[in-house]
C-alpha positions as CSV (number, residue, x, y, z in Angstrom):
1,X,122.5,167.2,189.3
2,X,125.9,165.4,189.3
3,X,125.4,162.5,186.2
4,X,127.1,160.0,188.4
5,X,124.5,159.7,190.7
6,X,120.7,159.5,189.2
7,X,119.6,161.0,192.9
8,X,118.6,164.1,193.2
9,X,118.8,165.5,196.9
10,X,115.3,167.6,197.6
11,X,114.3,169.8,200.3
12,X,110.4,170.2,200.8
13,X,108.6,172.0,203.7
14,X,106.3,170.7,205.5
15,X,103.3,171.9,207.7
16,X,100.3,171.8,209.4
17,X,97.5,173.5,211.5
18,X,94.2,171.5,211.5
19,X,93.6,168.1,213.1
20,X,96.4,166.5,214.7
21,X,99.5,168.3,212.8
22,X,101.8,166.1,214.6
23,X,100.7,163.0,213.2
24,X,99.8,164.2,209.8
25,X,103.4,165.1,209.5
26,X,104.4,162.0,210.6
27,X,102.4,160.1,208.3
28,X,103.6,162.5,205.6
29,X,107.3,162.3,206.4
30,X,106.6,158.3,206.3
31,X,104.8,158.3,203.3
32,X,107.2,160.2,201.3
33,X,110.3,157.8,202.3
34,X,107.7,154.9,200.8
35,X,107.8,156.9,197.2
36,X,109.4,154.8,194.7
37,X,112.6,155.5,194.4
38,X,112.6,157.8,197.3
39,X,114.2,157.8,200.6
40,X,114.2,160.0,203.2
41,X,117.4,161.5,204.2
42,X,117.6,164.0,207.0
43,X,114.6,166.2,209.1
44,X,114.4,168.9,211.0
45,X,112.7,169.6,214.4
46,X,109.1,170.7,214.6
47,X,108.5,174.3,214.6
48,X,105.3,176.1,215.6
49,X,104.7,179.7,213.6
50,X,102.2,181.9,213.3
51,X,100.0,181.7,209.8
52,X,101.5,184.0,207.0
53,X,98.9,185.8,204.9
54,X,95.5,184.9,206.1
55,X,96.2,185.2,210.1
56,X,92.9,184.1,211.4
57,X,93.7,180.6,211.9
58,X,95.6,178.3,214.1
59,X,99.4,178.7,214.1
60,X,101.1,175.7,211.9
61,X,103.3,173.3,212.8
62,X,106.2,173.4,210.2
63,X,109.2,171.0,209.6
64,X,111.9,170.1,206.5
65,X,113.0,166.7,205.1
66,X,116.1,166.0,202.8
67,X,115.2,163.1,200.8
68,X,117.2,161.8,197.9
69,X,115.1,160.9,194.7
70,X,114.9,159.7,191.0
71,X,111.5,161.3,190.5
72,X,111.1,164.3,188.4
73,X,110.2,167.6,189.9
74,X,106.8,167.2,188.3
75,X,106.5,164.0,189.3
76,X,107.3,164.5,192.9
77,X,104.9,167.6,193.1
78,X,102.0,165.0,192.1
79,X,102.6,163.1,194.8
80,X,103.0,165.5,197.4
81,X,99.4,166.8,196.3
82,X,98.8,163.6,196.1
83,X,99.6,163.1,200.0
84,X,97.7,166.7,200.5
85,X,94.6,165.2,199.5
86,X,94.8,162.1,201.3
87,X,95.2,164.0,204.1
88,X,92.0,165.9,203.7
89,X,93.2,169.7,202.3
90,X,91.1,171.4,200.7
91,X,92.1,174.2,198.4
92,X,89.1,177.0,199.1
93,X,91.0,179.8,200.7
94,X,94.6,181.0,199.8
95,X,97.2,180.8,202.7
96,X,94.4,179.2,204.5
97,X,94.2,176.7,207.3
98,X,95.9,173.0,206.2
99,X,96.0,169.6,207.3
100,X,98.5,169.4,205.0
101,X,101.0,171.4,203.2
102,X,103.9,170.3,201.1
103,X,106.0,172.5,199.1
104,X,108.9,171.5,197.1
105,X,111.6,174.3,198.2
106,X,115.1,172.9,196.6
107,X,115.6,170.1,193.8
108,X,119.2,169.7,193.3
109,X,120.2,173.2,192.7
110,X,117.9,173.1,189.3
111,X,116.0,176.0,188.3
112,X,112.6,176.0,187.0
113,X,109.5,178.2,186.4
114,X,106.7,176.9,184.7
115,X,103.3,176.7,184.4
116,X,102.6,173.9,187.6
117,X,106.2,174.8,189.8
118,X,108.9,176.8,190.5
119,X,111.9,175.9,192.1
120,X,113.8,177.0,194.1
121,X,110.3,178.2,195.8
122,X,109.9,181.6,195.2
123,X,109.4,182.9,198.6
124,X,111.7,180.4,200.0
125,X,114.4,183.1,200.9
126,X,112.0,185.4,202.9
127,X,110.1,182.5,205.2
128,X,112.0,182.3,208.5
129,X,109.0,179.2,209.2
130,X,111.1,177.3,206.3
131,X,114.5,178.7,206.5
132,X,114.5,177.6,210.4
133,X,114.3,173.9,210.2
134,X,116.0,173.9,206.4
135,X,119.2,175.9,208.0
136,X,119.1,172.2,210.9
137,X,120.0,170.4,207.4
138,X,121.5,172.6,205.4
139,X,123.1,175.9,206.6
140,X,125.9,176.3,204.2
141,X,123.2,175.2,201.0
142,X,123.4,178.1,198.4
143,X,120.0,179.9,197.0
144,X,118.7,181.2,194.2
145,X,119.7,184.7,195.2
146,X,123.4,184.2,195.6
147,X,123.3,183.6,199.4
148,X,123.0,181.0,202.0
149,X,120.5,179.3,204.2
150,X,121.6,181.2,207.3
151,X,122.1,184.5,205.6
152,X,118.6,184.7,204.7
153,X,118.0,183.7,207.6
154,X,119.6,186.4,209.5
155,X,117.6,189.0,206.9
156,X,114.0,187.1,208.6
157,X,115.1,187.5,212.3
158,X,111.8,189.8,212.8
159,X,109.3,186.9,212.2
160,X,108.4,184.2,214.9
161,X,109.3,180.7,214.6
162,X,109.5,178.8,218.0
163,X,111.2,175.1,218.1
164,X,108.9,172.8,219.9
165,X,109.9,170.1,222.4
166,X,108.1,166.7,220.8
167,X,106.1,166.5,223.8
168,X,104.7,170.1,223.0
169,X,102.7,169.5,220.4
């Protein structure tokens, strides 16, 4: 993080496939901007992709925020499982269906790996459903592997991630 300015600009991942994922995103994408000492910067498109893991389940509606923050990793991570909750997720089957999913991909260029997070996200560099609407905001931004947003994005081009027209979903 530069010292001059206390901000740290964060990328997190958004998505959705149970109840009305358009709104829960929404409220989400609002919610987060009302953080203290938070403010959200930038956001990408919606994008509808198939589930990753467990596949029987509805396909997710996905989207990426830039905000710009004084909170701590840790102390953003609360309060995006904070928002999960509120938003009714329930944790009972991995890669499962979600009202709500928030994952803190890219705080600041930091690296950490501990106990409760990791950042950058470990699987960031290999999920087209992320690196999609993250390469909208942030194309040139360099990853933990060495490379770009749109390099590994090029390396995902054999997974489906479809941009939806706001009045699609």
């Amino acid at each position: 993080m530069d010292r001059s300015d206390p901000e740290a600009l964060v990328y997190l991942s958004l998505g959705s496939n149970q109840g009305n994922s358009r709104r829960l995103l929404e409220e989400a994408v609002r919610a987060l901007g009302d953080l203290p000492q938070t403010r959200v910067i930038a956001r990408s498109g919606l994008y509808r992709t198939a589930p990753v893991g467990y596949v029987d389940q509805p396909d997710f509606l996905n989207q990426v925020i830039a905000l710009r923050t004084t909170l701590t990793p840790h102390d953003l991570l609360d309060a995006t499982q904070d928002l999960e909750r509120a938003a009714g997720r329930e944790r009972s089957l991995r890669w499962g269906p979600r009202t709500l999913d928030v994952d803190l991909l890219w705080y600041d260029g930091m690296r950490l790996d501990d106990e409760r997070l990791q950042l950058p996200h470990p699987r960031l560099e290999h999920r087209r459903f992320v690196l999609e609407p993250l390469a909208e905001l942030a194309p040139g931004l360099v990853l933990a592997g060495g490379g770009t947003v749109a390099a590994a994005l090029k390396r995902t081009a054999d997974q489906t991630v479809e941009r939806c027209d706001v009045t699609e979903v």
